[in-house]
C-alpha positions in Angstrom: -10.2 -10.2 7.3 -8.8 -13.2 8.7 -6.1 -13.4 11.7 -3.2 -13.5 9.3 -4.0 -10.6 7.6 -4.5 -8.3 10.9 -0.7 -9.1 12.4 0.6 -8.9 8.5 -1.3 -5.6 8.1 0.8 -4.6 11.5 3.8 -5.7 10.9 3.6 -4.1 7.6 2.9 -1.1 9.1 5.8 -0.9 11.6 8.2 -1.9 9.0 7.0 0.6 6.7 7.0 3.4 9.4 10.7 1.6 10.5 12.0 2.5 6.9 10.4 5.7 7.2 12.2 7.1 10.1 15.4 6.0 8.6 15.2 7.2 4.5 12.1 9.7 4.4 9.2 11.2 6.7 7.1 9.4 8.3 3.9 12.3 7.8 4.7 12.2 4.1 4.4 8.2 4.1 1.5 8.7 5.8 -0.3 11.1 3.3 0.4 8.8 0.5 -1.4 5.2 2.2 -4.1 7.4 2.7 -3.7 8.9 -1.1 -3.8 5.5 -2.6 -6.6 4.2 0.4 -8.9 7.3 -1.1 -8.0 6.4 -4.7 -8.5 2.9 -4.7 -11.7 3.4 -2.7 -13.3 6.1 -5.3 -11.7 4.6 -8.6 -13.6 0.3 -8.2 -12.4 -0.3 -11.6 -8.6 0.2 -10.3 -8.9 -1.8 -7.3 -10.6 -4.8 -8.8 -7.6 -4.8 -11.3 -5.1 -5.1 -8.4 -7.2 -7.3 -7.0 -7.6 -10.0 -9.5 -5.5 -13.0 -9.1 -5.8 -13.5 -13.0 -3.8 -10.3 -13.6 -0.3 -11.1 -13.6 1.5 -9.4 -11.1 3.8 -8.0 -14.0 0.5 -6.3 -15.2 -0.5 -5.0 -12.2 3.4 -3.3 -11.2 2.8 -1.9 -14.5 -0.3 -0.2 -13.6 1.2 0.9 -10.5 3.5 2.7 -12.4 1.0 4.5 -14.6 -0.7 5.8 -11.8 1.2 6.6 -8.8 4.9 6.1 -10.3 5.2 10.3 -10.5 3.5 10.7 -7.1 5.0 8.3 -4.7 7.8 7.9 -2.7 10.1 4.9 -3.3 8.8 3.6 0.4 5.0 3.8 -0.7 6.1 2.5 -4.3 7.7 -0.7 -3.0 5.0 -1.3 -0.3 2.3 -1.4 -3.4 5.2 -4.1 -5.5 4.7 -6.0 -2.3 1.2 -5.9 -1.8 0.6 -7.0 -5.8 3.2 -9.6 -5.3 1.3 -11.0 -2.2 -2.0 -10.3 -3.9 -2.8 -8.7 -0.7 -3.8 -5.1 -2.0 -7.1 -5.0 0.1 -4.9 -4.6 3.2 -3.8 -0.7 2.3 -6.5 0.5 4.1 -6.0 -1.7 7.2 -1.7 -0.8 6.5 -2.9 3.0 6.1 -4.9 2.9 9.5 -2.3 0.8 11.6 0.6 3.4 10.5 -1.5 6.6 11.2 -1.4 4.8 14.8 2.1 4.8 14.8 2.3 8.3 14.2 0.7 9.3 17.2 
């Protein structure tokens, strides 16, 4: 991971916890990065699809929506619209880890 990517992954995470504080709870944001972390780590097939810059991002908000759309908050929801935007999706672990920090 390259510098850029450690202070976005931070940043990220601050906002996210920021937002958190203010329109949910924070433990419950927390639970979910680490949800998706665990099921984009046991399900390859899913996180090459988010992954691939030949996917349009339309494609991939749709498969967003098909798997966590009934079990995310709206906070977790719109970090994963960002991430597929940005193509950045390998960074929810990093995110996932940084947050749980913030917790503490």
């Amino acid at each position: 991971m390259d510098t850029t990517d450690t202070e976005n992954h931070e940043t990220l995470a601050q906002a996210l916890f920021s937002i958190a504080v203010e329109r949910w709870h924070p433990s419950i944001v927390n639970y979910e990065l680490a949800e998706i972390d665990g099921i984009l780590s046991s399900y390859a097939i899913l996180g090459r699809a988010l992954s691939d810059s030949g996917i349009p991002a339309s494609e991939k908000r749709e498969i967003i929506t098909d798997v966590f759309g009934s079990i995310l908050s709206p906070i977790s929801l719109g970090l994963l619209d960002l991430l597929v935007e940005e193509n950045k999706i390998h960074m929810v672990r990093d995110i996932s880890k940084s947050y749980r920090h913030l917790l503490k």
